[in-house]
N, C-alpha and C positions, 0 to 999 in steps of 0.2 A: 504494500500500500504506500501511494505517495505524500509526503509531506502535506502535499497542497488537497489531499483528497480529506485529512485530518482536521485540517484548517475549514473547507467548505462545509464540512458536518457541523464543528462548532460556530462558526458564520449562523446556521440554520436555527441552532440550537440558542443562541443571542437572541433572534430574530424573534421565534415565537416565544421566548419568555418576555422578550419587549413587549409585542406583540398583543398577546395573551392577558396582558394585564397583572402578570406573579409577583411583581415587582410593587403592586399600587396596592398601597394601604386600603383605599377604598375601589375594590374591582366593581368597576361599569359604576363609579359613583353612587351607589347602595349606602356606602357607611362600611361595608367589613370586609377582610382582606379577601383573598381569592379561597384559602384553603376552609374558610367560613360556609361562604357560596357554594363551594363542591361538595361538603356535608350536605347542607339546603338540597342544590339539585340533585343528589346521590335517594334522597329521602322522597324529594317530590317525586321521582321517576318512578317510586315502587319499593326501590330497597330499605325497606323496614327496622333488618336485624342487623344490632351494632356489629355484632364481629365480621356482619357480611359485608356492612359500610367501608370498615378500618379495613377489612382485605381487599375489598374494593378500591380504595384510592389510597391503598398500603402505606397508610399510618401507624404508628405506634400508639399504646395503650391510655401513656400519658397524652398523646396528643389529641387522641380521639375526645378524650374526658373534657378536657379545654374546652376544645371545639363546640363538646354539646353543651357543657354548661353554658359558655357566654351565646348560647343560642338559645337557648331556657330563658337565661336572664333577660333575655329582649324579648321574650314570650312569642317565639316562632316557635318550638315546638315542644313537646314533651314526651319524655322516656318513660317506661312503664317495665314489668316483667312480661314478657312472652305468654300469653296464657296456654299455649301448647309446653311448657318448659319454663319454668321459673328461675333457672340457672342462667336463663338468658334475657334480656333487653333489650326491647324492639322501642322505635323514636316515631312520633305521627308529628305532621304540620297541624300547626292549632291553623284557626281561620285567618291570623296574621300573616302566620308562615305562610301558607299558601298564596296568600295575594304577591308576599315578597320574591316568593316562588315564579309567581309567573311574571311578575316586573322582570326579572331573570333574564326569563326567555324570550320576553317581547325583542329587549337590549340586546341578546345575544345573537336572536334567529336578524336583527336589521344587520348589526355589523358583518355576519356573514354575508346576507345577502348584497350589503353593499362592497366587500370583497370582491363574490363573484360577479357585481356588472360591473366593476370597474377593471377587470382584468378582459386582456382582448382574445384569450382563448380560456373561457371557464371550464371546458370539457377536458383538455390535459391539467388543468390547475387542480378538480378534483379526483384523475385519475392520480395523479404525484400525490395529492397527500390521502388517498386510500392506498398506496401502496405504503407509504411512509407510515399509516399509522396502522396498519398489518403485521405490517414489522417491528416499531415499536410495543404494540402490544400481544405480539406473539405469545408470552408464557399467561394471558391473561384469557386464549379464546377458549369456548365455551361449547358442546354438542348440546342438544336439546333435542328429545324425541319428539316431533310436533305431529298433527293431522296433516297426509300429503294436499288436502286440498285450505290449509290452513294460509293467509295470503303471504307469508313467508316464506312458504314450501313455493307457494306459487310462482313468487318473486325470483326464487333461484331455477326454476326449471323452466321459465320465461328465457332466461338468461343462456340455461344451458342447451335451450330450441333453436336461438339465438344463432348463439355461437356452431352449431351443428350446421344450421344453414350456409352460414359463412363459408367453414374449412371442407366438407363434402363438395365434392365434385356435382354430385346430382343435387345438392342443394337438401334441405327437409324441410318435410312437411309433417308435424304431429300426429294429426287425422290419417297416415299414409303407413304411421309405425305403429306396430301389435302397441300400444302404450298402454299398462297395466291402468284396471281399475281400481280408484285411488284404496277400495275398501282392501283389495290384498295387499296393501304396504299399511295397514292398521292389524294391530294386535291383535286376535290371536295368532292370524296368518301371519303377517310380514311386521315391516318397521317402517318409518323415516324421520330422517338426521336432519337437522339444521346445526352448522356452524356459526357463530356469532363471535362475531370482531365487536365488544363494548355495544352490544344488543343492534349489533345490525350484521344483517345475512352475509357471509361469503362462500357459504359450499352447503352441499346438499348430497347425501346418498338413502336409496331404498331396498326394502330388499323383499320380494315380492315371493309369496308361499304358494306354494305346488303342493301340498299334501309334505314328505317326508323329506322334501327337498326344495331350495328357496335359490330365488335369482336376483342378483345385486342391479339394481336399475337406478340409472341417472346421476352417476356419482361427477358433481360438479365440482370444481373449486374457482374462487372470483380472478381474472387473472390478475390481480393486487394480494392474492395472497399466495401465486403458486411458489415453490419450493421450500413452503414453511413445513413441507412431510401431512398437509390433513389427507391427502389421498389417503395414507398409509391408515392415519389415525382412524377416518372412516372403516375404512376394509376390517381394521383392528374391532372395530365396534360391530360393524354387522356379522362378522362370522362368532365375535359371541352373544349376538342374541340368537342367530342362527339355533348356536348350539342349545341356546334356552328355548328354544319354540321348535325344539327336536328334528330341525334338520342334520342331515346326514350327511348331503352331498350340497353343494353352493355351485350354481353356474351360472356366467354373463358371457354377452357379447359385445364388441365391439366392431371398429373399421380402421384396416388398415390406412388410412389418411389420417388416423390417429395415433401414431407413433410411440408417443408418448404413454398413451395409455396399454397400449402391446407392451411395452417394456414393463411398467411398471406391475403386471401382470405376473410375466412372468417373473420379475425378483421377489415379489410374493409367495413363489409356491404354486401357482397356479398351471396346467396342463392343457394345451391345445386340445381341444376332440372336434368331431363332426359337426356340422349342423344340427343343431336342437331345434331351430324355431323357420318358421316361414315369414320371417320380420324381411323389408326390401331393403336395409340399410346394412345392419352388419356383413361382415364377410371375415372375421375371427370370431372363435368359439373358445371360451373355455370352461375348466370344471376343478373343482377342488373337494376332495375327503376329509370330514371335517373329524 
């Protein structure tokens, strides 16, 4: 790595902390620093449970305490005992919090918005920072079993129809591929995966029941998060629920114009066989003993 390649990361790294607000006692003019706010909006989003907050925006114990107190004391919000578990402390927005809450996000959804129209290619500006912040928060992404017709499932297999029609020669068409109904990638039969990068979508895989035997379908990843290994993670996830929903045997296919996914296949473990399906897009097979 070169000198100057260490210099332009920290350049970057200046920038959004200027940027950002980390720096300003009163973030977006509110009254309270930034690490205040990100409690606040950690809480208003949904995340309730304090160790889930503190692990969420990876504070320490004393800091976390700080935090909620002088947030108590401004009467935005209040901590209580968990009433599933009394060992633990969940925090709600009183009616104050929440209006401070969404003052928040008025401030914050304008500044972005005026980011992106003042920039004269907004389409690479948010493709560079979903790659950047992919990668930044890599040890942070998340699977979640969703409904496949859930609008998240849908978002990513939008995406990954998308992208099929692109690199295929013949092009795709949805309506034209056997595409499993959504009800066999729900449990008891099958599964599906969403990937979340800080609660937004970048990969998706299914995995669709035959009776004693299940077929992995749709496995996307966003190209902002490829080579962070979720292929793998995925594959890692459905062959053990596979094994829990008493599959035997796992088989997919794919298309040679997908490269990438033939290899990744077979470093897996996995074995070329015949034709299994009368799908008009694949033209590799393969199968694994579970």
């Amino acid at each position: 790595m070169r000198p100057t390649d260490i210099s332009r990361i920290r350049r970057f790294h200046r920038t959004v902390t200027r940027e950002s607000g980390v720096l300003d006692q009163s973030f977006l003019g509110r009254g309270r620093p930034l690490g205040a706010a990100r409690v606040l909006n950690a809480i208003g989003r949904g995340i309730s449970e304090v160790g889930a907050i503190r692990d969420y925006l990876g504070l320490d114990s004393g800091q976390m305490s700080r935090l909620l107190r002088g947030l108590e004391d401004e009467g935005l919000l209040v901590t209580r005992p968990d009433p599933a578990d009394a060992r633990r402390r969940v925090a709600e927005l009183t009616a104050r919090g929440q209006t401070e809450f969404d003052a928040y996000e008025t401030l914050s959804n304008t500044r972005a918005q005026r980011l992106l129209c003042n920039h004269p290619n907004a389409t690479a500006l948010l493709d560079a920072m979903d790659l950047i912040a992919s990668a930044l928060g890599q040890h942070a992404i998340t699977f979640e079993e969703v409904d496949p017709r859930d609008d998240t499932a849908v978002w990513c297999l939008e995406n990954y129809y998308g992208e099929l029609a692109q690199r295929l020669r013949t092009g795709f068409e949805v309506h034209l591929s056997k595409d499993p109904e959504a009800t066999t990638m729900i449990r008891p039969q099958g599964t599906f995966y969403v990937a979340l990068s800080d609660g937004l979508p970048i990969g998706c895989c299914g995995l669709k029941g035959h009776g004693d035997w299940g077929e992995v379908k749709r496995l996307w990843v966003a190209p902002s998060a490829r080579g962070l290994k979720l292929a793998t993670r995925f594959m890692e996830r459905i062959e053990a629920t596979a094994r829990d929903l008493g599959h035997t045997v796992l088989r997919l296919d794919t298309n040679s114009q997908l490269p990438e996914a033939v290899a990744l296949y077979h470093r897996l473990g996995w074995t070329e066989i015949d034709r299994f399906n009368d799908d008009p897009y694949p033209d590799v097979f393969f199968e694994k003993h579970l």
